[in-house]
C-alpha positions in Angstrom: 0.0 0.0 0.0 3.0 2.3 1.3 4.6 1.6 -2.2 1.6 2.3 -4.6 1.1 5.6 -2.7 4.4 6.7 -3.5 5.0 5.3 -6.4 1.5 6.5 -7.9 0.8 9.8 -5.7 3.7 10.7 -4.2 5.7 10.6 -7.9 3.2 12.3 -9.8 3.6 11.9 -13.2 5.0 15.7 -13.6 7.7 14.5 -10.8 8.2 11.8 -13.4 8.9 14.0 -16.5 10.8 16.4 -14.7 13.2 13.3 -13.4 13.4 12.3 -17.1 15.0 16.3 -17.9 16.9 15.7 -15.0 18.5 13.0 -16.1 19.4 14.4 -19.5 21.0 17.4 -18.2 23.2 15.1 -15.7 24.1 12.6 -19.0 24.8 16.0 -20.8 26.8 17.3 -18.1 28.5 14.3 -17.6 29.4 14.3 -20.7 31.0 17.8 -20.6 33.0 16.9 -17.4 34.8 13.9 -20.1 35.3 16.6 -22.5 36.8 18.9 -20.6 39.4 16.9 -18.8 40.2 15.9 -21.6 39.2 11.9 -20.4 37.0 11.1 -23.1 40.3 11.0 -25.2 41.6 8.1 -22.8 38.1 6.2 -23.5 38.5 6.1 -27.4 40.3 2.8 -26.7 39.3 0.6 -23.6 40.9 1.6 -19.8 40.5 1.4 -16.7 39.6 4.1 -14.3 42.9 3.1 -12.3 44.6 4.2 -15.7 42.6 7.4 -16.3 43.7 8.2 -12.6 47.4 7.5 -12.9 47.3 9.8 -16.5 45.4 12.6 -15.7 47.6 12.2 -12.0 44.2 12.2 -10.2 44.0 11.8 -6.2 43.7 7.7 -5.6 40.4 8.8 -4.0 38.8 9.6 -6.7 38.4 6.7 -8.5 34.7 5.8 -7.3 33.7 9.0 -8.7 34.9 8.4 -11.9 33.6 5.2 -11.7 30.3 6.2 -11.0 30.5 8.8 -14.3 31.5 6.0 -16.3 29.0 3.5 -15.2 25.7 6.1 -15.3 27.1 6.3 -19.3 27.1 2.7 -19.4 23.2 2.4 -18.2 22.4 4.3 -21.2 24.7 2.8 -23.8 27.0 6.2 -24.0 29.7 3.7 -22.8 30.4 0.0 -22.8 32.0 -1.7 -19.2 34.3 -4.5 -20.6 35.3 -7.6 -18.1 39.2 -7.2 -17.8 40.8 -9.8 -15.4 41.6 -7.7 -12.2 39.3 -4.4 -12.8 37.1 -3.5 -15.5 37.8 -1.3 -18.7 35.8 1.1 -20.4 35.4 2.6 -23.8 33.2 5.4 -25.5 30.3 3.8 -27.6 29.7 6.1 -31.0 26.3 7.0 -29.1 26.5 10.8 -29.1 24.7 13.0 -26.1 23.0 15.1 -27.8 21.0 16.9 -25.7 20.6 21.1 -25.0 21.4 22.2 -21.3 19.6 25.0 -21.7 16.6 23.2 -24.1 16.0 21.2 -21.1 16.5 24.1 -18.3 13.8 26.2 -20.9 11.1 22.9 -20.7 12.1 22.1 -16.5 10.9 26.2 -15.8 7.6 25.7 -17.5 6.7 22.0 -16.4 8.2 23.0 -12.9 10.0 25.7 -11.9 10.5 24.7 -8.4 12.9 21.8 -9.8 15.2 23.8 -10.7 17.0 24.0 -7.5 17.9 20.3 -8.4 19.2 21.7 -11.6 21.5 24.3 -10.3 23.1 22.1 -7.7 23.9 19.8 -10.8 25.6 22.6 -13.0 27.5 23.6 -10.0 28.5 20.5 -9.0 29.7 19.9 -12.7 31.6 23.3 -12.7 33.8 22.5 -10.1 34.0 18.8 -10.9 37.6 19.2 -12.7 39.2 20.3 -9.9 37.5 17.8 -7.8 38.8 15.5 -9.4 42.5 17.1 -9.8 42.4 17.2 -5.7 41.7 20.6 -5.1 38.7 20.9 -3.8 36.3 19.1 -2.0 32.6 18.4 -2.2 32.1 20.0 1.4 34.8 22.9 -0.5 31.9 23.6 -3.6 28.2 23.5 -1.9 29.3 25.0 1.3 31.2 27.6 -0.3 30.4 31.1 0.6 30.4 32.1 -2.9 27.6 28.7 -3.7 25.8 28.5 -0.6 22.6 30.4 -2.1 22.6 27.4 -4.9 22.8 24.9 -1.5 20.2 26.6 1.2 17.8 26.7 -2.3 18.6 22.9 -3.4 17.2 22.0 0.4 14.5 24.7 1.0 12.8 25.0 -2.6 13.6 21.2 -4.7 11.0 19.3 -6.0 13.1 16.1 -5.9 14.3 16.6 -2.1 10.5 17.4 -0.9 9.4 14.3 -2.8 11.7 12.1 -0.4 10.9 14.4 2.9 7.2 13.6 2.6 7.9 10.0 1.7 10.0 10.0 4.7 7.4 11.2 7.3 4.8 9.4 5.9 6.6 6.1 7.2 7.9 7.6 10.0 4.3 8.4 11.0 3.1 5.2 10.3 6.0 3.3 12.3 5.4 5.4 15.2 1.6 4.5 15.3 2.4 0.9 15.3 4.6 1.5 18.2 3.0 1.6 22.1 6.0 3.7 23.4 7.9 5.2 20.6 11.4 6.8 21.1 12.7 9.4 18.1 16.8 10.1 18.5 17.7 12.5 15.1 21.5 12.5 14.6 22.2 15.7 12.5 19.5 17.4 10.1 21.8 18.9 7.7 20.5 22.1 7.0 16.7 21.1 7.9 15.3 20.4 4.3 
């Protein structure tokens, strides 16, 4: 019941089309972060992300990151994850992203203007992601920036996407505590009370 409620109410179907833009800016934007490091070059030819990171002299510590670039690709056939012995390789399909950052941004303000906190905290997180991953800054460094913060007090107060899983999240918190006799709440940390 708890499922089909969210699933069907909860995710309405303009949370669902909205998601879908979403997801083509961050495929778009992902693709942008390749081209400008200049590590779509490496994946003409199949490699490993332990190889990107010892060419582009990347931080160890990145490598999940880049892993996790590599592998959203892969989910929609932008890339190709090929079995290698000890750790997998990857290589550049001739799939093209082809989509408009600001085609999609234009259709995401009239379908649902308050998802485009979601939005900005993706093209700011993608602005900053070279030097990321070159070690110089952190994640905490970017969105808690005093020169980004605005981008990060919006993403919590004013996002479709984050609401969505707030009200989800009460919802069953609600219901657990009305199945309990003597419930007991203990919060560690509310970030910044989205």
């Amino acid at each position: 019941m708890l499922e089909e409620w969210y699933l069907k109410e909860l995710i309405s179907k303009n949370i669902q089309d909205i998601w879908k833009l979403t997801d083509y800016y961050l495929l778009k934007l992902i693709d942008n972060i390749l081209n400008d490091t200049k590590i779509d070059q490496y994946l003409q030819n199949p490699t490993t992300i332990s190889e990107i990171i010892v060419k582009k002299q990347y931080p160890e510590k990145v490598y999940s990151s880049l892993k996790w670039l590599l592998d959203r690709l892969v989910l929609d056939g932008y890339a190709e994850k090929l079995t290698h012995r000890d750790e997998n390789k990857y290589q550049l399909t001739d799939k093209k992203v082809t989509f408009n950052l600001q085609e999609i941004l234009k259709q995401a303000k009239q379908k649902a203007p308050n998802s485009i906190a979601a939005f900005n905290m993706l093209s700011l997180m993608a602005k900053h992601y070279p030097e990321y991953l070159e070690g110089k800054k952190s994640g905490v460094d970017i969105i808690f920036s005093p020169e980004n913060i605005e981008v990060t007090n919006e993403y919590y107060i004013n996002n479709l996407f984050y609401n969505v899983h707030n009200k989800g999240g009460a919802k069953i918190l609600n219901w657990d505590i009305d199945q309990r006799s003597n419930p007991e709440i203990l919060e560690i940390g509310c970030g910044l009370g989205g």
